[in-house]
DSSP file (Angstrom, degrees, kcal/mol; ACC not computed):
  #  RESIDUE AA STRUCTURE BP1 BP2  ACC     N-H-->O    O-->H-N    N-H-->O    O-->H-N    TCO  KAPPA ALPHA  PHI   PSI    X-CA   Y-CA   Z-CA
    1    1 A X              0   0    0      0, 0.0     2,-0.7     0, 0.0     0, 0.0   0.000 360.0 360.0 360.0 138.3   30.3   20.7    7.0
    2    2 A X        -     0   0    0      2,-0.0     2,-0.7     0, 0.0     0, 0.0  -0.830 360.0-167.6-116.7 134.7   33.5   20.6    5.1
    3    3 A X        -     0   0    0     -2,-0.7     2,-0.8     2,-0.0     0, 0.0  -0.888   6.5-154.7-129.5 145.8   35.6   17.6    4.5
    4    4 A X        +     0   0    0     -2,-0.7     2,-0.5     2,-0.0    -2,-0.0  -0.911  13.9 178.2-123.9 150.7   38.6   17.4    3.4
    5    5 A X        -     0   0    0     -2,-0.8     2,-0.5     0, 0.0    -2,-0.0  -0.926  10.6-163.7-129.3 121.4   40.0   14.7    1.8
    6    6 A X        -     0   0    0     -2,-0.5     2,-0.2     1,-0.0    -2,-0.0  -0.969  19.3-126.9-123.5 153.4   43.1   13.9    0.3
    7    7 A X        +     0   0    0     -2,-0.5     2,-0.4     1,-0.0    -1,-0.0  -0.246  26.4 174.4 -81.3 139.6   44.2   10.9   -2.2
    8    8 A X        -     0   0    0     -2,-0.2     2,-0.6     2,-0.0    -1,-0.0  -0.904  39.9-105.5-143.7-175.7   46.9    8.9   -1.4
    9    9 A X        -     0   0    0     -2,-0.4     2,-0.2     2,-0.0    -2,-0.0  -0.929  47.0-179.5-122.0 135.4   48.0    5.6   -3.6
   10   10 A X        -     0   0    0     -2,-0.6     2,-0.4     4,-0.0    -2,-0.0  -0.794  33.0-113.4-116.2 170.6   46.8    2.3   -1.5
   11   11 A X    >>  -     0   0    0     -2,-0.2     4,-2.5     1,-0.0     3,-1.3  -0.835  33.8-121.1 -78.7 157.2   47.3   -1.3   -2.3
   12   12 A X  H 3> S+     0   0    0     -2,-0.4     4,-0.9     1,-0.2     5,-0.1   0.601 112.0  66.3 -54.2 -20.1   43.8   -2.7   -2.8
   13   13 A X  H 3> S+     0   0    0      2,-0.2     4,-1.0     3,-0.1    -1,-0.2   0.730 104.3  43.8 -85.0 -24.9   44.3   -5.0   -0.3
   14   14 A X  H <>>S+     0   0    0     -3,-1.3     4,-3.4     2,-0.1     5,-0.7   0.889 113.7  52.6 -68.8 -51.9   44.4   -2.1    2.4
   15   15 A X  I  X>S+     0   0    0     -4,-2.5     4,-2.5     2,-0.2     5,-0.5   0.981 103.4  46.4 -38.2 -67.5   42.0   -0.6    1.1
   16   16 A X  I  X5S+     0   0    0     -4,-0.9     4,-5.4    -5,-0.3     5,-0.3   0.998 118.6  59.7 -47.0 -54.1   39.3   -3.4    0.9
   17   17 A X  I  X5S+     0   0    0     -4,-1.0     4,-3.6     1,-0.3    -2,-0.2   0.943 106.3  35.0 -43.8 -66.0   40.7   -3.7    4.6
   18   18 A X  I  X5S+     0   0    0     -4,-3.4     4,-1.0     2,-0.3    -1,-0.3   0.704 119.8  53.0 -82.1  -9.2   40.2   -0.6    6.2
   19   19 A X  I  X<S+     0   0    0     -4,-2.5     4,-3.7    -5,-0.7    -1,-0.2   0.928 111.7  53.0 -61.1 -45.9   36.5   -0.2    4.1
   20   20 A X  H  X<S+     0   0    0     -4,-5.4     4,-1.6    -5,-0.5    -2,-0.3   0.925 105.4  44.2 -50.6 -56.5   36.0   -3.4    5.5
   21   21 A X  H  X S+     0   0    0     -4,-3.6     4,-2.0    -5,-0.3     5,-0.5   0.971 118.2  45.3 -74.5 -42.7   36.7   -2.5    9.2
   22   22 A X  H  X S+     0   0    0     -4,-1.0     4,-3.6     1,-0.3    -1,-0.2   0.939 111.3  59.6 -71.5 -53.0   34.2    1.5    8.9
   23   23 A X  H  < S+     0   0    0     -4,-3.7    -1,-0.3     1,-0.3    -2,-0.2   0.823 111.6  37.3 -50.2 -63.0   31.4   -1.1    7.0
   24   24 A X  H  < S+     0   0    0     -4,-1.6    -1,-0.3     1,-0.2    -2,-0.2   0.840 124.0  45.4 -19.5 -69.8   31.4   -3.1   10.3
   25   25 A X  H  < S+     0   0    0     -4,-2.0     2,-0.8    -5,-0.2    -1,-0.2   0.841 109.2  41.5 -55.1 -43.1   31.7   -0.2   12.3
   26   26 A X  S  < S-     0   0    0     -4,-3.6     2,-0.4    -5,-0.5    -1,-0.2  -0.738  75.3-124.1-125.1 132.5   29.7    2.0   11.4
   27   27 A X        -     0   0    0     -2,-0.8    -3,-0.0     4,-0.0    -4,-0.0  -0.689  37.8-109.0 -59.6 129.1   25.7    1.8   10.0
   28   28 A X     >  -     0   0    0     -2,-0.4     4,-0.9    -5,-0.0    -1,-0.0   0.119  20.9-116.4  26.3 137.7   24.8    3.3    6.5
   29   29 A X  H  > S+     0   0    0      2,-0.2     4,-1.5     3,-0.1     5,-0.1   0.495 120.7  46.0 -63.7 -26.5   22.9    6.3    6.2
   30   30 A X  H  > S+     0   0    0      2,-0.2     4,-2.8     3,-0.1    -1,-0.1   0.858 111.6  49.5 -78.0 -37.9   20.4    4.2    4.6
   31   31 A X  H  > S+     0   0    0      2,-0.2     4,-3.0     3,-0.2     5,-0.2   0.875 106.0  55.5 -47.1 -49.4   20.5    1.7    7.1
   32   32 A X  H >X S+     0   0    0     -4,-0.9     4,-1.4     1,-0.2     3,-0.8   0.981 111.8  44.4 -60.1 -63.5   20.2    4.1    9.7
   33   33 A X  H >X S+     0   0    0     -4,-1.5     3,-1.1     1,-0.3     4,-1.0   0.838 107.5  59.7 -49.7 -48.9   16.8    5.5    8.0
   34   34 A X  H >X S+     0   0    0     -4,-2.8     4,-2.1     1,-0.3     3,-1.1   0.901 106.2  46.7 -42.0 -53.7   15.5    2.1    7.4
   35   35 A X  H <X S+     0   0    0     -4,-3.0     4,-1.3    -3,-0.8    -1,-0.3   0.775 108.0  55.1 -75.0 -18.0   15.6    1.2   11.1
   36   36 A X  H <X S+     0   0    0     -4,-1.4     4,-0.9    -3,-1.1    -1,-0.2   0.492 107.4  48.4 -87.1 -10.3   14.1    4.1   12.1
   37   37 A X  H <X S+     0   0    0     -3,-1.1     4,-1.6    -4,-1.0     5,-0.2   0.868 110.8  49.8 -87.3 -64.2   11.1    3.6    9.9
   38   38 A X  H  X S+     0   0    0     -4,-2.1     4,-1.6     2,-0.2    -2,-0.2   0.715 106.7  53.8 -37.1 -35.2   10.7    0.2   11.0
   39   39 A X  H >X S+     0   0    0     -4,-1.3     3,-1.3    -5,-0.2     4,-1.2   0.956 118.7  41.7 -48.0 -93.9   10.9    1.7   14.9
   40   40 A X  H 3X S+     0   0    0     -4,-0.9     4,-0.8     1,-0.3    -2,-0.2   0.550 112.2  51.4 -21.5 -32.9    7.8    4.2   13.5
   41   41 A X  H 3X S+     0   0    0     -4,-1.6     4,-3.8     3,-0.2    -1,-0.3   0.914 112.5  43.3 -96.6 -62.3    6.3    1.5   11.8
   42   42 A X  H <X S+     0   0    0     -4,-1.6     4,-1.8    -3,-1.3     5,-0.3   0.927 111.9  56.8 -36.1 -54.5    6.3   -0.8   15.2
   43   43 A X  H  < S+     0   0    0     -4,-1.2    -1,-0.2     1,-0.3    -2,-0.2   0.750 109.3  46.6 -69.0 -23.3    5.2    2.2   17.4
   44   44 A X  H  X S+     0   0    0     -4,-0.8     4,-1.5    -5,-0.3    -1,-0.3   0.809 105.6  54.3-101.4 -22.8    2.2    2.6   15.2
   45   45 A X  H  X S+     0   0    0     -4,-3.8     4,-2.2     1,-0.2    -2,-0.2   0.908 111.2  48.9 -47.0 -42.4    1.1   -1.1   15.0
   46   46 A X  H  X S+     0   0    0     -4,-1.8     4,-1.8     2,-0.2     5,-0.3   0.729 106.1  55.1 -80.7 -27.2    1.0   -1.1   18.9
   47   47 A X  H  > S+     0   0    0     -5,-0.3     4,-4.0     2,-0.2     5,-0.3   0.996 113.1  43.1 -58.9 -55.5   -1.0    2.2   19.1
   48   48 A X  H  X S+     0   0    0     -4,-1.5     4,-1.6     1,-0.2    -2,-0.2   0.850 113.1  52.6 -52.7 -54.5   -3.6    0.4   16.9
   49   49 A X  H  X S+     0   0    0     -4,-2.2     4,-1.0     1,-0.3    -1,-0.2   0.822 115.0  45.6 -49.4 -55.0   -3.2   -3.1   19.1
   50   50 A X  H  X S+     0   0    0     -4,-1.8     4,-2.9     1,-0.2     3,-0.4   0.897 107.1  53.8 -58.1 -42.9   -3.9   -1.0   22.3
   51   51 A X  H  X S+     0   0    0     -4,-4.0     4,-2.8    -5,-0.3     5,-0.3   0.990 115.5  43.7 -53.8 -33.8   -6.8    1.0   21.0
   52   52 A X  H  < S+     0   0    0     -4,-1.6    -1,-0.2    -5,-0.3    -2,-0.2   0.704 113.9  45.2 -95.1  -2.4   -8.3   -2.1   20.2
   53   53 A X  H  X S+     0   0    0     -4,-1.0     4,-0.6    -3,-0.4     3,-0.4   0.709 112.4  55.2 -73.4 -48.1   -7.6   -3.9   23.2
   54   54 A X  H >X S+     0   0    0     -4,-2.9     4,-5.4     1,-0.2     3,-2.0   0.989 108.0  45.7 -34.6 -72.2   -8.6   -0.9   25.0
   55   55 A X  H 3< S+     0   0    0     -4,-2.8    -1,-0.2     1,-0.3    -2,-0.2   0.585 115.0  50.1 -80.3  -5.4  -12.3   -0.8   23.2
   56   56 A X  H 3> S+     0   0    0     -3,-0.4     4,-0.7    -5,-0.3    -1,-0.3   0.459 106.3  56.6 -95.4   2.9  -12.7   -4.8   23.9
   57   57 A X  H XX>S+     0   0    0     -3,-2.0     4,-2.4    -4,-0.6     3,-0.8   0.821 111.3  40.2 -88.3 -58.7  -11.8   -4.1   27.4
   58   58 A X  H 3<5S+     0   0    0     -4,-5.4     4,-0.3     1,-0.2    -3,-0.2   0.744 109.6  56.8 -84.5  -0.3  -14.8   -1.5   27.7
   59   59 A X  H 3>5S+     0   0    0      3,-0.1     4,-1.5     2,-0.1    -1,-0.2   0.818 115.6  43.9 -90.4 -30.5  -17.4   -3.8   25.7
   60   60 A X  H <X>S+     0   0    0     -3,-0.8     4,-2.6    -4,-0.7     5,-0.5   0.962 109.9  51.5 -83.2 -43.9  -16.4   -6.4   28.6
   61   61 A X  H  <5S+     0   0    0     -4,-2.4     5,-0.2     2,-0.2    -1,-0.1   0.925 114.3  44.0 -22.1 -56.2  -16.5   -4.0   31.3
   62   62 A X  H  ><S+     0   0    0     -5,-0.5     4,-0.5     1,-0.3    -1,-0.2   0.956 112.2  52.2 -60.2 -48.4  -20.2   -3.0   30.0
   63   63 A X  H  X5S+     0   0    0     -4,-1.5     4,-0.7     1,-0.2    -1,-0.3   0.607 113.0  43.9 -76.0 -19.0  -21.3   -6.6   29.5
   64   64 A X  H  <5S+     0   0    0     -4,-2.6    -1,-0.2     2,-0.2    -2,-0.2   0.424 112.8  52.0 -99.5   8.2  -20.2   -7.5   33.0
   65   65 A X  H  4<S+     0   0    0     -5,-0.5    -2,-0.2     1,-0.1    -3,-0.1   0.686 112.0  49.2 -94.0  -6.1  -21.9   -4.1   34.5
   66   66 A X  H  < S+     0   0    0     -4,-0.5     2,-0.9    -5,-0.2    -2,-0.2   0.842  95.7  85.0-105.0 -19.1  -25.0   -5.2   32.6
   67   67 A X     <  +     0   0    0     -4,-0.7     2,-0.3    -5,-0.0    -1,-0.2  -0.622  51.1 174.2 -71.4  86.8  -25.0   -9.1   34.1
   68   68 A X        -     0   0    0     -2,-0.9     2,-0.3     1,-0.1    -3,-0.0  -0.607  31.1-123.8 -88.6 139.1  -26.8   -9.6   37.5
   69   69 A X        -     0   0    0     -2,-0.3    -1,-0.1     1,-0.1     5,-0.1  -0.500  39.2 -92.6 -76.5 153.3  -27.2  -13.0   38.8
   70   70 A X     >  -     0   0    0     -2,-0.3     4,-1.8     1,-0.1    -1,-0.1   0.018  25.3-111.4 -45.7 156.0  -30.8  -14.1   39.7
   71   71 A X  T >4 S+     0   0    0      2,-0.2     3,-0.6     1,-0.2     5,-0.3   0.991 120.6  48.2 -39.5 -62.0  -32.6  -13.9   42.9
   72   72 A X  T >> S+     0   0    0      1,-0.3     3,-2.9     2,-0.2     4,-2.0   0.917 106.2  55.2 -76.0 -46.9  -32.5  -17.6   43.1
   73   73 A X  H 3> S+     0   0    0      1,-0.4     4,-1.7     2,-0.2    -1,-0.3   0.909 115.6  37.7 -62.8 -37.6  -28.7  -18.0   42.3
   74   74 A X  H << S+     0   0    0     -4,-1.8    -1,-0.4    -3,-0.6    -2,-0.2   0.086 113.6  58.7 -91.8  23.8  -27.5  -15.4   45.4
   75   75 A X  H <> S+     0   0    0     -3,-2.9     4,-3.5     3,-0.1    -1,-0.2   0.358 106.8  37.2-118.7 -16.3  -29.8  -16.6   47.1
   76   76 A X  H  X S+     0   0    0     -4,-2.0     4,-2.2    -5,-0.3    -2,-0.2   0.900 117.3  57.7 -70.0 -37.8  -28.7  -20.5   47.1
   77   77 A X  H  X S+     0   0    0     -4,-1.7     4,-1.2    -5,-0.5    -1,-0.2   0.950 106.4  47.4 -61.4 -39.8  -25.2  -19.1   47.2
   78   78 A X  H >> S+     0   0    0      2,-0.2     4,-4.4     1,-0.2     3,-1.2   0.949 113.1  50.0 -37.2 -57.4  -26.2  -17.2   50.6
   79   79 A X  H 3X S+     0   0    0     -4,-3.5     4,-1.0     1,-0.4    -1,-0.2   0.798 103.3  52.5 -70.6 -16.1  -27.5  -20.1   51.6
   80   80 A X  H 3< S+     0   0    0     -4,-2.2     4,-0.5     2,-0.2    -1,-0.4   0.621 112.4  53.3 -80.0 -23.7  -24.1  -22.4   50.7
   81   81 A X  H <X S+     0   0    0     -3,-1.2     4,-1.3    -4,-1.2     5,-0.3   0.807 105.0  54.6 -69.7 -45.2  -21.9  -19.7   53.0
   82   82 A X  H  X S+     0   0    0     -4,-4.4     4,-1.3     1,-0.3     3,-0.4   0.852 115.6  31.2 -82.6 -17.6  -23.9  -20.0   55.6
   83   83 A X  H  X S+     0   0    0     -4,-1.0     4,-2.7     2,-0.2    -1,-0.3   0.626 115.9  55.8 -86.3  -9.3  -23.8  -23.7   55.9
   84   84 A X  H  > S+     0   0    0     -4,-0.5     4,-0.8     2,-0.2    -2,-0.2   0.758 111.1  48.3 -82.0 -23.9  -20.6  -23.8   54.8
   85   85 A X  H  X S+     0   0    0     -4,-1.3     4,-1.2    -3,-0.4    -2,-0.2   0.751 109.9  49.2 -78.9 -61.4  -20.1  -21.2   57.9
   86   86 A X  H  < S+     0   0    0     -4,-1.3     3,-0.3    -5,-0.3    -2,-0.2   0.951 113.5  50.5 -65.7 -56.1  -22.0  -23.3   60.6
   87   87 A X  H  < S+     0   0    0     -4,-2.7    -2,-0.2     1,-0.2    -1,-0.2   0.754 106.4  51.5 -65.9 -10.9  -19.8  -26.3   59.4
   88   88 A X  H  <        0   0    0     -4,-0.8    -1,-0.2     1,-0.2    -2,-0.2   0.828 360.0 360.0 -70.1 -42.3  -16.6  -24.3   59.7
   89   89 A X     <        0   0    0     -4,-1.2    -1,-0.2    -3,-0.3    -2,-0.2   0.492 360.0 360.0 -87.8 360.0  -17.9  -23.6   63.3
């Protein structure tokens, strides 16, 4: 890319001005990279937070495939639908 540039004689006070207004406008090349590390940086924090939300999600899974209630608890529950069932009726 070629730029061409030419020199001109400013007062300082334009100058400062119209730096002023492109600093506003416009991001930094440094800037730019910084935020885009910080993006990267974000996107890999949340990978990690999901894996590991993932792998306590299938440790509860497991621990509620491995918990049966007792005989006696379903069968007192049974028994609390069905009266609960007769008094509805």
């Amino acid at each position: 890319m070629v730029r061409l540039r030419k020199r001109a004689l400013l007062p300082a006070w334009l100058r400062r001005a119209v730096l002023g207004w492109f600093d506003a406008r416009y991001i930094s090349r440094a800037d730019h990279r910084q935020d885009i590390k910080d993006a990267l940086w974000e996107v890999q924090t949340l990978g990690r937070e999901v894996t590991t939300l993932r792998a306590e999600v299938d440790r509860l899974r497991a621990q509620v495939a491995k918990a049966t209630p007792e005989q006696a608890q379903v069968r007192r529950w049974d028994d609390a639908h069905r009266l609960a069932q007769e008094t509805a009726a």
